[in-house]
TIDO-656705 format. One record per residue (C-alpha): residue number from 1; x, y, z; residue in three letters. Coordinates in steps of 0.05 Angstrom, whole numbers. Each point is the difference from the previous one (the first is absolute). Layout:
{num NUM&px X&py Y&pz Z&residuo Ala}
...
//
This chain:
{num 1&px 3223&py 3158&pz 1065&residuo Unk}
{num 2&px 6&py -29&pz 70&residuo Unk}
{num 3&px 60&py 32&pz 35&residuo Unk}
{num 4&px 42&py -46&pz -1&residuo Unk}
{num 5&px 29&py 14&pz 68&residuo Unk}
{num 6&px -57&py -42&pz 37&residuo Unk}
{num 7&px 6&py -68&pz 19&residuo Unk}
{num 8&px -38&py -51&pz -31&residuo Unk}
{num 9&px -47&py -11&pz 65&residuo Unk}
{num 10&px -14&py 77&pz -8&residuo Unk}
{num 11&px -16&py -15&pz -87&residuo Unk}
{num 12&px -73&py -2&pz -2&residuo Unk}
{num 13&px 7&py -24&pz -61&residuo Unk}
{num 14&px 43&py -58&pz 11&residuo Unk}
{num 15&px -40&py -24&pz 53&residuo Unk}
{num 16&px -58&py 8&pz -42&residuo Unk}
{num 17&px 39&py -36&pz -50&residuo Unk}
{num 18&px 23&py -57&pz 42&residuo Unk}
{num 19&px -70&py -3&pz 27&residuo Unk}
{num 20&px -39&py 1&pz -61&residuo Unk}
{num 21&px 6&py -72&pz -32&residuo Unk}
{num 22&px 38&py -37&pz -49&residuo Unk}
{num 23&px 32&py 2&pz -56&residuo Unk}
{num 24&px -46&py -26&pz -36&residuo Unk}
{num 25&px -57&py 58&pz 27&residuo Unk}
{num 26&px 43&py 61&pz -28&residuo Unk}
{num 27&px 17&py -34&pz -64&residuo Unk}
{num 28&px -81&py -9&pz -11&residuo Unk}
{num 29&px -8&py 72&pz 13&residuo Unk}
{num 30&px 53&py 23&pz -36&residuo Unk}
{num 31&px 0&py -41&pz -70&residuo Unk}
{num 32&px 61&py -59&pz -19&residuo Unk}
{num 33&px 45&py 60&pz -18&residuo Unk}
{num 34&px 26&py 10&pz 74&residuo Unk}
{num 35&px 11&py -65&pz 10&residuo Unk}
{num 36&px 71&py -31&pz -1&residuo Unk}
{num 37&px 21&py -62&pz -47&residuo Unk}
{num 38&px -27&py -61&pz 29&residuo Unk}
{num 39&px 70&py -30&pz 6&residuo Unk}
{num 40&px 11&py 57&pz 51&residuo Unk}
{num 41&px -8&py -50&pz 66&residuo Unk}
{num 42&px 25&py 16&pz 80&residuo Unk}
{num 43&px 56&py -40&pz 20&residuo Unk}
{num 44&px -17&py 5&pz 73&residuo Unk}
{num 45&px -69&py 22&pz 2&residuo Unk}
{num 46&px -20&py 15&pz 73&residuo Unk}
{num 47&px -51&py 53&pz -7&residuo Unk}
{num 48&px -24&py 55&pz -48&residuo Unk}
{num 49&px 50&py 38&pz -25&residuo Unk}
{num 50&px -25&py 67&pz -4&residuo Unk}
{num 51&px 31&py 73&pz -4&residuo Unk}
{num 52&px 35&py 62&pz -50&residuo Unk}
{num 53&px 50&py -28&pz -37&residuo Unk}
{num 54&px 67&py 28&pz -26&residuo Unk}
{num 55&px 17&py -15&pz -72&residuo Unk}
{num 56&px 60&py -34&pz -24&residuo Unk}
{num 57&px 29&py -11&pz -77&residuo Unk}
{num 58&px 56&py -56&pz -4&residuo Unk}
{num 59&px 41&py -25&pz -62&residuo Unk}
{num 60&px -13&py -64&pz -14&residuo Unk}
{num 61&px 50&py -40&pz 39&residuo Unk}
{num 62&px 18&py 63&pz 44&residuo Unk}
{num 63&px -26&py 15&pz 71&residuo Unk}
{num 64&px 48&py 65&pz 3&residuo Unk}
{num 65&px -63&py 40&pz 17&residuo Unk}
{num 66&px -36&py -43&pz 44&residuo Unk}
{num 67&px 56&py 10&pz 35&residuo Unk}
{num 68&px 2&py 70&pz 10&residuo Unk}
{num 69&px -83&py 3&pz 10&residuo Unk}
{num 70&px 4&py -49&pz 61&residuo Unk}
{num 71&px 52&py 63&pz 32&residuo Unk}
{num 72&px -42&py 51&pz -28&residuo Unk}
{num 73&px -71&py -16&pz 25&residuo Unk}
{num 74&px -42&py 12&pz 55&residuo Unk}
{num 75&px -25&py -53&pz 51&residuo Unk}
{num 76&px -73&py -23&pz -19&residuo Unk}
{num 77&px 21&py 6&pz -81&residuo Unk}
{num 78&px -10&py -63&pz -37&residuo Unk}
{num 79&px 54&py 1&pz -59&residuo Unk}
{num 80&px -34&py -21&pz -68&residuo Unk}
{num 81&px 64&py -18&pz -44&residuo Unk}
{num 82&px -3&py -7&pz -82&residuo Unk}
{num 83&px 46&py -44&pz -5&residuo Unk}
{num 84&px -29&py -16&pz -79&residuo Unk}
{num 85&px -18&py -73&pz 15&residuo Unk}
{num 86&px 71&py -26&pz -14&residuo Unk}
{num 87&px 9&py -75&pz 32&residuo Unk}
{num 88&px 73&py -18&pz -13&residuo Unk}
{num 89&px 20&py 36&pz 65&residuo Unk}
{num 90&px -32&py 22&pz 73&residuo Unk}
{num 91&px -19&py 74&pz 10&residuo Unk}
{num 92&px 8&py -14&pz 82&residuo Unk}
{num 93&px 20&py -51&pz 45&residuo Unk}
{num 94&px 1&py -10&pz 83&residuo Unk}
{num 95&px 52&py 60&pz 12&residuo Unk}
{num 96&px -41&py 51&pz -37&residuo Unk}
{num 97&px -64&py -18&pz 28&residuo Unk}
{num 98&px 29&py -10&pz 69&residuo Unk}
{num 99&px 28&py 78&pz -15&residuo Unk}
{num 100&px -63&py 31&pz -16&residuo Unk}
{num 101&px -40&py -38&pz 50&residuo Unk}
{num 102&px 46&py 28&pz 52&residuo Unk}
{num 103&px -13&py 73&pz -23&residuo Unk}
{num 104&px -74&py -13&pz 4&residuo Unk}
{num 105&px -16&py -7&pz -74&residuo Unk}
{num 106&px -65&py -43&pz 1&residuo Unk}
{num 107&px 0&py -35&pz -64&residuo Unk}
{num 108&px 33&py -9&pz -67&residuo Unk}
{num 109&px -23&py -22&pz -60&residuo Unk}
{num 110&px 36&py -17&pz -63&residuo Unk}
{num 111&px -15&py -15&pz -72&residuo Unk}
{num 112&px 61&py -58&pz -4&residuo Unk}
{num 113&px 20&py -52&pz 46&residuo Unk}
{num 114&px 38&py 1&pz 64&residuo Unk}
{num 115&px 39&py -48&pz 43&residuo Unk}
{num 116&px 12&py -28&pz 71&residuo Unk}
{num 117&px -75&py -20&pz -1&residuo Unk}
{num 118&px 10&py -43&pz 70&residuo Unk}
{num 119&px 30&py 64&pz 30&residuo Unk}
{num 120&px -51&py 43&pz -25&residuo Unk}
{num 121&px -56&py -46&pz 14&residuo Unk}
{num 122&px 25&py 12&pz 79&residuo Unk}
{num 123&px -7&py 78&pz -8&residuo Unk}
{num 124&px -53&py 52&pz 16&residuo Unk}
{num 125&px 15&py 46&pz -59&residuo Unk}
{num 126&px -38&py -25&pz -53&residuo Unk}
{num 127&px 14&py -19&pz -69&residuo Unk}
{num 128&px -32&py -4&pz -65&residuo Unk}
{num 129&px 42&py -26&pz -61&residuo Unk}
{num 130&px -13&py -47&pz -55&residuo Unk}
{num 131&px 39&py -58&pz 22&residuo Unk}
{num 132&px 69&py -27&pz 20&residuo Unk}
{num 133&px 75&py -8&pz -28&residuo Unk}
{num 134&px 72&py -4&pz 35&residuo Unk}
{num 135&px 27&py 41&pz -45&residuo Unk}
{num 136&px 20&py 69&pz 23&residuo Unk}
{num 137&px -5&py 76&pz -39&residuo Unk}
{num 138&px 49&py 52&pz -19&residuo Unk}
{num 139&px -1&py 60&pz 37&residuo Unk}
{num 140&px 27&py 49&pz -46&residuo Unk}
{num 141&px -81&py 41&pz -23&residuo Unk}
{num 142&px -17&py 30&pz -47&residuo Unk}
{num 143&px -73&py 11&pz 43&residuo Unk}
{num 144&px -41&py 50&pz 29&residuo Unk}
{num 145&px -35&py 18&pz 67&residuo Unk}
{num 146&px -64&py 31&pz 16&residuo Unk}
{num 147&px -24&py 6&pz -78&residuo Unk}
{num 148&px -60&py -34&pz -37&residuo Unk}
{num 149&px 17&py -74&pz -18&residuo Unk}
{num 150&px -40&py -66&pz -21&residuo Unk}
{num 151&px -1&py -56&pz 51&residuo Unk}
{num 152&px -34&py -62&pz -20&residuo Unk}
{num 153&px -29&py 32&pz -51&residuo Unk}
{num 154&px -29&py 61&pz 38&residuo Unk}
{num 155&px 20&py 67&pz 3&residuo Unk}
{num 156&px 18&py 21&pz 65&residuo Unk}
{num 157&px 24&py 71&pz 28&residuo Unk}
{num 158&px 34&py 14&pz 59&residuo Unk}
{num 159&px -52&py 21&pz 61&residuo Unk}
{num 160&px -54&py -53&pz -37&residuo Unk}
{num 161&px -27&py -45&pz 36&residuo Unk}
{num 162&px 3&py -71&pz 6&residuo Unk}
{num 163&px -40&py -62&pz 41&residuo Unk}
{num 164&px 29&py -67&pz -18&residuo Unk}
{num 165&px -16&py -73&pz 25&residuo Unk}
{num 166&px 3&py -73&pz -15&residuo Unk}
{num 167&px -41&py 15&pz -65&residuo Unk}
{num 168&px 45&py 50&pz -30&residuo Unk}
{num 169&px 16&py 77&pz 6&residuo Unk}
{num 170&px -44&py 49&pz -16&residuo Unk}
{num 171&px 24&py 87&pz -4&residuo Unk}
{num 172&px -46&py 54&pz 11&residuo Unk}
{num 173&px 26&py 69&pz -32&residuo Unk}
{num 174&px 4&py 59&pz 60&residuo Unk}
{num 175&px -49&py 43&pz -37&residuo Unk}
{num 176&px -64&py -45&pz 1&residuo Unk}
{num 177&px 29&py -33&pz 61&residuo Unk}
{num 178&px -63&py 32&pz 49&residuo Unk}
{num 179&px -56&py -19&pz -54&residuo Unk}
{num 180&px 19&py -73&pz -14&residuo Unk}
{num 181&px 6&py -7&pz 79&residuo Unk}
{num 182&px -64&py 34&pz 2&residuo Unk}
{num 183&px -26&py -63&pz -62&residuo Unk}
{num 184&px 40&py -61&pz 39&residuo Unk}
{num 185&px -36&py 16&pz 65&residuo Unk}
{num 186&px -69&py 3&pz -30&residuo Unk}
{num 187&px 22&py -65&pz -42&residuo Unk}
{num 188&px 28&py -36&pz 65&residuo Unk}
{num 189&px -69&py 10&pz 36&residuo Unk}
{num 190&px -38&py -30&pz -60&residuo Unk}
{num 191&px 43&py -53&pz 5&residuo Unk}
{num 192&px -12&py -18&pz 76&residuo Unk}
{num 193&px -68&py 4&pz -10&residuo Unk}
{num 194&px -4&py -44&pz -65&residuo Unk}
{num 195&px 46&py -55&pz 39&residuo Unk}
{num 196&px -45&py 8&pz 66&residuo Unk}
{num 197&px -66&py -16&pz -52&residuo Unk}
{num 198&px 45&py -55&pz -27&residuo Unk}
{num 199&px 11&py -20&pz 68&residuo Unk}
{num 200&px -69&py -1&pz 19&residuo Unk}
{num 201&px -35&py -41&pz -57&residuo Unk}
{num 202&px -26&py -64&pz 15&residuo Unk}
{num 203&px 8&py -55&pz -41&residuo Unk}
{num 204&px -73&py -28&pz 9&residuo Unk}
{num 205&px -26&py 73&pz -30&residuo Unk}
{num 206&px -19&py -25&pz -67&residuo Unk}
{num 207&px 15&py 82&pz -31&residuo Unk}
{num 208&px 69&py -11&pz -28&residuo Unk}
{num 209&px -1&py 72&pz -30&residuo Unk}
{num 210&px -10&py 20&pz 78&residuo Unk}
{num 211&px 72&py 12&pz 8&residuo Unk}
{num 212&px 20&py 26&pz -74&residuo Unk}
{num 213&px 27&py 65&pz -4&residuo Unk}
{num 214&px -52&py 57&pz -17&residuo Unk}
{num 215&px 25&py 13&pz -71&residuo Unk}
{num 216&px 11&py -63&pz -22&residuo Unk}
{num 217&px -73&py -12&pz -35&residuo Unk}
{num 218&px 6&py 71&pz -39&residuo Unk}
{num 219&px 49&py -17&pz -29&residuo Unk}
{num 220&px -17&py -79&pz -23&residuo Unk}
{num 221&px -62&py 32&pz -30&residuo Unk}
{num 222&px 33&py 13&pz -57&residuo Unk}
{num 223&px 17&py -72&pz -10&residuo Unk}
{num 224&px -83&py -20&pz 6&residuo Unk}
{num 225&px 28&py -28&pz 68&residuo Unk}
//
């Protein structure tokens, strides 16, 4: 594991990470497994989200431990909370994120809602969450920190990593973290190339199959197509 001592400008791996597309890219490589509940949106998207999260397990109703993971984290974590999809209260609001901004946590992202979404909008930290409601939590636990949870429906480890965007959230675990960068990259360059062919087709070339991708015939013969 990548000492976790280095900055994230000295991370290969997150700038590989942050470098190597979308959302959308690792979740192709990696299968609809890794990839977050679709409900699972940014509230102030302003750029990829991407980094080693720290791994947070709320009651429902009960932000006791988000609490204590915003104080006990390093700057450059992104805090993944399980906060077990419950919508009749807020996991965070303004103060909280304003708090972990200020200690240099990058992003958070909760399965629940949160509030203060003008404030938050206005923020750099950013933040994932299912939606919005006044209402405020408890603050009394039980939780956990830094053990295996589910977040939108994926299962997430502290040191994982995650890249998240206006299309969702996607995690990649730590130990396949190098090979699936290794799959994005190589699925990011066919990707530029397909979109420079599309690019480059003329609409007066008569060969509509011209700018099809190479598999797609193989497998339409097996519908005599």
């Amino acid at each position: 594991m990548m000492n976790r001592e280095l900055s994230e400008r000295q991370n290969p791996i997150i700038e590989r990470l942050k470098s190597a597309g979308s959302s959308s890219v690792f979740a192709d490589v990696m299968g609809v497994q890794q990839g977050m509940d679709f409900k699972m949106k940014p509230v102030n998207y302003k750029e990829p989200l991407a980094g080693q999260v720290r791994t947070v397990s709320a009651a429902p109703g009960d932000n006791l431990f988000l609490h204590h993971a915003i104080y006990a984290s390093t700057p450059g974590d992104i805090l993944v909370v399980d906060g077990k999809g419950y919508t009749q209260s807020a996991c965070l609001g303004e103060l909280m994120a304003g708090a972990a901004q200020k200690l240099g946590i990058k992003g958070i992202v909760v399965d629940g809602l949160v509030r203060d979404q003008r404030e938050l909008r206005d923020m750099d930290i950013q933040v994932y969450a299912k939606g919005f409601i006044p209402v405020g939590p408890s603050k009394d636990g039980p939780g956990s920190f830094d053990e295996t949870i589910t977040c939108g429906g994926t299962v997430v480890s502290s040191y994982d990593y995650v890249i998240g965007d206006e299309d969702g959230v996607v995690v990649i675990p730590a130990s396949i973290i190098e090979s699936t960068l290794d799959e994005a990259e190589k699925k990011l360059e066919y990707e530029k190339a397909r979109m420079q062919k599309i690019d480059a087709h003329s609409p007066e070339n008569n060969d509509r199959r011209a700018i099809a991708p190479s598999w797609l015939e193989e497998k339409m013969k097996q519908y005599d197509l």
